[in-house]
C-alpha positions in Angstrom: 83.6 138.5 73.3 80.1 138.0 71.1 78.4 135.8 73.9 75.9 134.9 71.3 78.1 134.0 68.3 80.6 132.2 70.8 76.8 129.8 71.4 75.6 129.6 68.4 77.2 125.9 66.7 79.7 127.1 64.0 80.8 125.2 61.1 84.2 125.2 60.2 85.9 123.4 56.3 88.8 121.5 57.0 91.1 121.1 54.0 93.4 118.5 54.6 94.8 114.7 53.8 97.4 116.1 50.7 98.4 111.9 50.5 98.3 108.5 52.0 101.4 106.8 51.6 103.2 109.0 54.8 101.9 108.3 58.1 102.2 112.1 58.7 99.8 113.3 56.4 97.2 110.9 57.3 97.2 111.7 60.8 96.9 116.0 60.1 93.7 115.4 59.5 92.8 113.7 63.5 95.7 116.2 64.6 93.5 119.0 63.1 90.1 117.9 64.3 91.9 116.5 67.9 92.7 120.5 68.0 89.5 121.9 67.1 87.6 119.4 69.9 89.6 120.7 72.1 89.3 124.1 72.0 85.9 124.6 69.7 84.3 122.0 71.0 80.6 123.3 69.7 81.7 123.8 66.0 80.2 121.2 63.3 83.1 120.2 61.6 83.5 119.2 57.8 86.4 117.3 56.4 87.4 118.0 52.7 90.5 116.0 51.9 92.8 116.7 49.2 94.0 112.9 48.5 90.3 111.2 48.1 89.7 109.3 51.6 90.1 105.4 50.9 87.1 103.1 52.3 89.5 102.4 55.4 90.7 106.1 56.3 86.9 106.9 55.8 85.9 104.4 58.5 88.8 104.9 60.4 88.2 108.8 60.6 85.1 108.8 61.3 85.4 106.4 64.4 87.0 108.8 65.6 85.0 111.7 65.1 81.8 110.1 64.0 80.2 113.9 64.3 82.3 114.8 61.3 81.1 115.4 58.0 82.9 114.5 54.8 82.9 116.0 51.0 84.8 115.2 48.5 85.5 116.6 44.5 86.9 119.8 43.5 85.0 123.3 43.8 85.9 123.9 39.9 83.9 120.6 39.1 80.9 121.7 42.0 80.6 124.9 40.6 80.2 123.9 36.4 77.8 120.9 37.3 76.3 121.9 41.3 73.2 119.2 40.4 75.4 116.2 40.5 75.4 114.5 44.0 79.2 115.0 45.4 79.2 118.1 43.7 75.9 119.7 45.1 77.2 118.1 48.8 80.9 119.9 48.5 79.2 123.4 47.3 76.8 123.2 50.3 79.3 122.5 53.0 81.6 125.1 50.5 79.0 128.2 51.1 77.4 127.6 54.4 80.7 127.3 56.4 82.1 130.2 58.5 85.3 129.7 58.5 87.7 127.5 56.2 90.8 125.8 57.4 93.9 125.0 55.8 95.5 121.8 57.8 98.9 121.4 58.2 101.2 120.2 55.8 104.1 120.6 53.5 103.4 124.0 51.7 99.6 126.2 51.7 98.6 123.2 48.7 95.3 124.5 48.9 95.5 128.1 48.3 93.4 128.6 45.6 90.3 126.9 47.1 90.7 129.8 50.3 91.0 132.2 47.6 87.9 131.0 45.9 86.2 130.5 49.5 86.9 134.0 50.4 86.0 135.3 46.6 82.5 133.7 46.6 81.5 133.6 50.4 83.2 136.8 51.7 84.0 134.4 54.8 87.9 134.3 56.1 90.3 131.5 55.8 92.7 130.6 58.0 96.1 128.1 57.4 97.4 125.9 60.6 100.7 124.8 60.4 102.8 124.6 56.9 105.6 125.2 55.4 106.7 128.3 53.1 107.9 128.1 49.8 108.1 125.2 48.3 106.7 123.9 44.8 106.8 126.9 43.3 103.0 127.6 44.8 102.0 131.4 44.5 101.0 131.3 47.7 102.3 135.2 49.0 99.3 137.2 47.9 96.4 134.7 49.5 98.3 134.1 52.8 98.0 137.8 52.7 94.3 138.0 52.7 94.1 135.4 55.6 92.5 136.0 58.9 95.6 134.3 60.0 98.6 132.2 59.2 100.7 130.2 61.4 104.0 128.1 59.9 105.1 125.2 61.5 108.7 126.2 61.6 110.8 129.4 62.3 112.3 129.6 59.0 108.8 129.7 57.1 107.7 132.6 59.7 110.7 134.5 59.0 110.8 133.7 55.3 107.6 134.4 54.6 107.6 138.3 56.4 110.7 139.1 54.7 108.9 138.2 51.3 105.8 140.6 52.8 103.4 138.2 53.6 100.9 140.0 56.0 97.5 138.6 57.2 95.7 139.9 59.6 97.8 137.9 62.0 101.1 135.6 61.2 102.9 133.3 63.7 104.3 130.0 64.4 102.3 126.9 65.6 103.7 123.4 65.5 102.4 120.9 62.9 98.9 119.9 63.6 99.5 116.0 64.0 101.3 116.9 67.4 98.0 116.5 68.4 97.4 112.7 66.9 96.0 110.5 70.0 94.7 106.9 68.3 96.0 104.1 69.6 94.9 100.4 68.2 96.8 99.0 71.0 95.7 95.4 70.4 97.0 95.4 66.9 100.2 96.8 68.2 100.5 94.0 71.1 99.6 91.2 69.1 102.6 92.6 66.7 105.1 93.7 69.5 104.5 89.7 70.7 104.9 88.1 66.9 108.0 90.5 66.3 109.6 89.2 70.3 109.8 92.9 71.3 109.1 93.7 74.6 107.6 96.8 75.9 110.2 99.7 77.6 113.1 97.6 75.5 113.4 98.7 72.3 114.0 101.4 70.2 112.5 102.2 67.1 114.2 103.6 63.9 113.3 105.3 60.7 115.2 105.5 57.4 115.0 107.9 54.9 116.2 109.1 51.3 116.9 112.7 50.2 113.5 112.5 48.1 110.6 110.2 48.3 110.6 107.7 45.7 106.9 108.4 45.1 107.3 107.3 41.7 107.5 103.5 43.0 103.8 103.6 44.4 101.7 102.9 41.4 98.6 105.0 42.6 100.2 108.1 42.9 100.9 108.0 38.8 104.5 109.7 39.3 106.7 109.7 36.6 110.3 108.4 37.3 112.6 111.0 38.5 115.9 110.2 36.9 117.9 113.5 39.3 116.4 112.5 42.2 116.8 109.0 41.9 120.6 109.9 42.0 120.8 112.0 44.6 119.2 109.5 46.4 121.7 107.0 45.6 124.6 109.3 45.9 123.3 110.2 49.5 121.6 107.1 51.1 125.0 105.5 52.7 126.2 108.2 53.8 122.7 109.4 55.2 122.1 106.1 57.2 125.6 105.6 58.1 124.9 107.3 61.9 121.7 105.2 62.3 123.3 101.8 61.1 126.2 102.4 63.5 123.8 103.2 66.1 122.0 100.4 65.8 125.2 98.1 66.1 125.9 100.2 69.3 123.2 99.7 70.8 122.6 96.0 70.5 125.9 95.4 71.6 126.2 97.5 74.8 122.8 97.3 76.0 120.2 94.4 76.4 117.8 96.8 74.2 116.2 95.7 71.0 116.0 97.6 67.7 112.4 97.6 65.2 112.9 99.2 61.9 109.8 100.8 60.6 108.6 102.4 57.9 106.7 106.0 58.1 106.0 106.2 54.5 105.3 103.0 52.0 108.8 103.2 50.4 110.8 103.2 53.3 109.7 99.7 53.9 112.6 98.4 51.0 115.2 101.6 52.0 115.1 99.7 55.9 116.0 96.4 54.4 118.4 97.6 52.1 120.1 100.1 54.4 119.8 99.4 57.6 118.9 95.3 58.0 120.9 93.8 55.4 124.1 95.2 56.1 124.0 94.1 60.0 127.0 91.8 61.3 126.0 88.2 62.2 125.9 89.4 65.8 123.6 91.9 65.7 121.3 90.5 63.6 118.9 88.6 65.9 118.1 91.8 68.0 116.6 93.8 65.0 113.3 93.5 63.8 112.8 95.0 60.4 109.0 95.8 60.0 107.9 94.8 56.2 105.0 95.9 55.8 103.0 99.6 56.1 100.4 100.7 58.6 98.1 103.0 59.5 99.2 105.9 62.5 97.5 104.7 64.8 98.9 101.3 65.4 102.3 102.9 65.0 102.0 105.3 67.7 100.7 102.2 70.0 104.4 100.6 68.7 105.8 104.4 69.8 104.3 104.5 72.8 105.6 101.0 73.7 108.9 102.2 73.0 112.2 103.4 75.0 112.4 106.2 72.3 112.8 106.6 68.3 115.3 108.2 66.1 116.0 108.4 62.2 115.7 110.3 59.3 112.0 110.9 59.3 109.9 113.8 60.7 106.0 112.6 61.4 106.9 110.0 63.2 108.9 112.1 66.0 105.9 114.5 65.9 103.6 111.3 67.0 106.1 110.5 69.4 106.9 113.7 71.0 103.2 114.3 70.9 102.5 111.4 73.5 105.5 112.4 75.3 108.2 109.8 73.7 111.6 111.1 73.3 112.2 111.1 69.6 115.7 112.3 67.6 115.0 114.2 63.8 118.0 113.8 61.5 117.5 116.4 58.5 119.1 117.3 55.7 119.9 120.4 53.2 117.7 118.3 50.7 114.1 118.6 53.1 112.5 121.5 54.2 112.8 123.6 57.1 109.9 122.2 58.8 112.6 120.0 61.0 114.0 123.4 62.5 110.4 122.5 64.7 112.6 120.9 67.0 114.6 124.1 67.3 111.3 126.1 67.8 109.7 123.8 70.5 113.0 123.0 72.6 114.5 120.3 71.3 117.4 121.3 69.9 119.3 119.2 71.2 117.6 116.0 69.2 117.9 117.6 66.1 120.9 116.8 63.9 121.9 117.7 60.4 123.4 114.7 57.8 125.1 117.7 55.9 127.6 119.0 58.7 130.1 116.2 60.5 130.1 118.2 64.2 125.9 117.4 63.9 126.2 113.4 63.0 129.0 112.4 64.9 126.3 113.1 68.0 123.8 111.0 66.9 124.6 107.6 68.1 125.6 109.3 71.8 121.8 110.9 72.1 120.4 108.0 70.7 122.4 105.7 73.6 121.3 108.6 76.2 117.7 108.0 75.8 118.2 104.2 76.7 120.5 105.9 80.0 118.6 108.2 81.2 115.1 107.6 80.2 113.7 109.7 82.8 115.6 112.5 81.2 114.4 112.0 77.7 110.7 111.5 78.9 111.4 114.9 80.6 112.5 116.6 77.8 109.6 114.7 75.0 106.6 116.0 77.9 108.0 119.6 78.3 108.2 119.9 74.3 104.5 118.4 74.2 103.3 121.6 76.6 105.2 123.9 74.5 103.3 122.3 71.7 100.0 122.3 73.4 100.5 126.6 74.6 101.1 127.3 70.7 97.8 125.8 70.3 95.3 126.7 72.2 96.6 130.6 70.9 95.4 129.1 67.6 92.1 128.2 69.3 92.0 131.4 70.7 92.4 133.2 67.2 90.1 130.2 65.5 87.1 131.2 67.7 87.7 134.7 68.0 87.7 134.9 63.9 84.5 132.6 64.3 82.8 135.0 66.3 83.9 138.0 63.7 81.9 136.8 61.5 78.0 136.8 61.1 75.8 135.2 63.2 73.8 132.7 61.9 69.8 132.9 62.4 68.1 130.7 64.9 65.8 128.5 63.3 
């Protein structure tokens, strides 16, 4: 090891933030720098998000990590007019970094900016957790030139080598917001009060459709997606079926409590439609349907509070399971593989497919096991988080070790 490069403060570009309306892809971005605190503690770290921060995620981030640097803009716009302010900022942090980092999320979105990172820096780039293969994003040929790639899922590992993807090294590390750790525990107790849930008895629940309806949020300017739409709709009682019944079940055979929550903006409506309205008279009064959104950090207090949480959603188990609550994943044909994590970090056993009967017919037993056995489930959620944690710090290791690769920088 370069003693003297391992000293000397590094700075390292984090790409990262592809949206806001999913609580997942706001909390990669703490997940990411959570990880790099832990294992490069010394490294200055600068945050370039995809989505453009908002005045509360800005704050929020950065009371967090109030060391942290942000830029914003696009390198296309930096580099045709560097004298405008935002501009000038993002090519600075662009060409004096050491090392640039792809976050995790859905697919490599940001692969031409590591290919135009290595092209006018000669530094390396790295990627942290994503997917493979989706969007149609010509990704093969710059996750070749990478210092290293992990995917956050078998599938993409296996995918990608047998489509010859070969940096200079490949693997598999769990999504990056594993690592997520804010709490606003009063805002979640002032809520757990209002909504009469009481801590250790209740379980949360997550709905889900086939695709997200993004085109009903008015910021993200999608058009309407007639094909989806009816999938969706072909799909969504069928889909929620399991979780409905399980609801019932458990209301009526244990003194438990059931909050429906939303872990992206639409599933506020798909919870009320799906699983809240259709709930016998009996039932009703012990489910709380959550109507509005919020940020990850007072949903993981709500998590944390929690006997457990299962549903159709995946960021949300990853919070969980990443503070040691048991958490169920129900996937379908229509996601990506990124649900197989459960697979790759020993969890098999929580992870259920909507598309094949001998999967969903086990749902509402596991979800009544963690209420049974809780000491079972909390078991099984811990040992997955050190599984989590080992594939990690190898990704520290191979972070700092393709740090020190590069050239020192001068003492001033």
């Amino acid at each position: 090891m370069n003693l003297e490069a391992a000293e000397l403060p590094r700075q390292i570009l984090v790409r990262s933030h592809w949206q806001d309306i999913n609580l997942g892809d706001v909390a990669h971005t703490i997940g990411m720098l959570s990880v790099l605190k832990r294992f490069i503690p010394s490294a200055r770290v600068i945050i370039w998000p995809w989505t453009r921060f908002t005045d509360e995620i800005r704050d929020w981030v950065l009371r967090r990590f109030p060391s942290a640097v942000i830029v914003e803009g696009s390198i296309e716009s930096a580099l045709s007019n560097p004298d405008e302010p935002e501009n000038a900022k993002l090519l600075n942090a662009f060409m004096t970094s050491d090392l640039f980092l792809h976050a995790s999320g859905p697919a490599t979105l940001a692969w031409a900016d590591m290919a135009m990172f290595k092209k006018l820096t000669g530094k390396p780039f790295g990627v942290c957790g994503v997917t493979y293969g989706l969007y149609g994003i010509p990704e093969r040929q710059t996750l070749s030139e990478a210092a290293f790639v992990y995917f956050r899922d078998s599938r993409s590992l296996s995918k990608a080598r047998a489509d010859g993807v070969s940096p200079t090294a490949i693997g598999f590390t769990p999504d990056v917001a594993f690592a997520f750790d804010m709490t606003d525990d009063e805002r979640a107790t002032s809520y757990l009060r209002s909504a009469g849930l009481e801590e250790g008895r209740y379980l949360c629940c997550i709905p889900r459709l086939r695709a997200t309806q993004f085109w009903l949020v008015p910021r993200k300017q999608t058009p309407f997606n007639p094909e989806k739409h009816q999938r969706n709709e072909l799909m969504k009682a069928h889909d929620h079926a399991q979780l409905l019944n399980a609801i019932i079940e458990v209301v009526r055979s244990t003194n438990f409590k059931v909050l429906v929550c939303p872990e992206d903006e639409t599933q506020i409506a798909v919870g009320k439609e799906m699983l809240i309205d259709p709930l016998p008279a009996d039932v009703r009064g012990n489910v709380v349907w959550r109507d509005r959104f919020w940020m990850p950090d007072e949903a993981l207090a709500v998590y944390k509070r929690s006997a457990g949480l299962f549903g159709n959603e995946m960021h949300s188990p990853i919070l969980c399971i990443g503070n040691g609550v048991p958490a169920i994943v129900c996937h379908s044909a229509d996601t990506s593989t990124k649900g197989f994590m459960w697979q790759d970090i020993g969890l098999g056993q929580w992870l259920f497919d909507l598309d094949v009967p001998a999967d969903y017919e086990q749902i509402i037993p596991a979800v009544l096991s963690m209420i049974s056995d809780p000491d079972d489930a909390r078991a099984n959620a811990l040992t997955a988080k050190a599984k989590v944690w080992s594939h990690y710090a190898e990704m520290g290791e191979m972070i700092q070790k393709t740090l020190n690769s590069t050239t020192v920088k001068p003492s001033n």
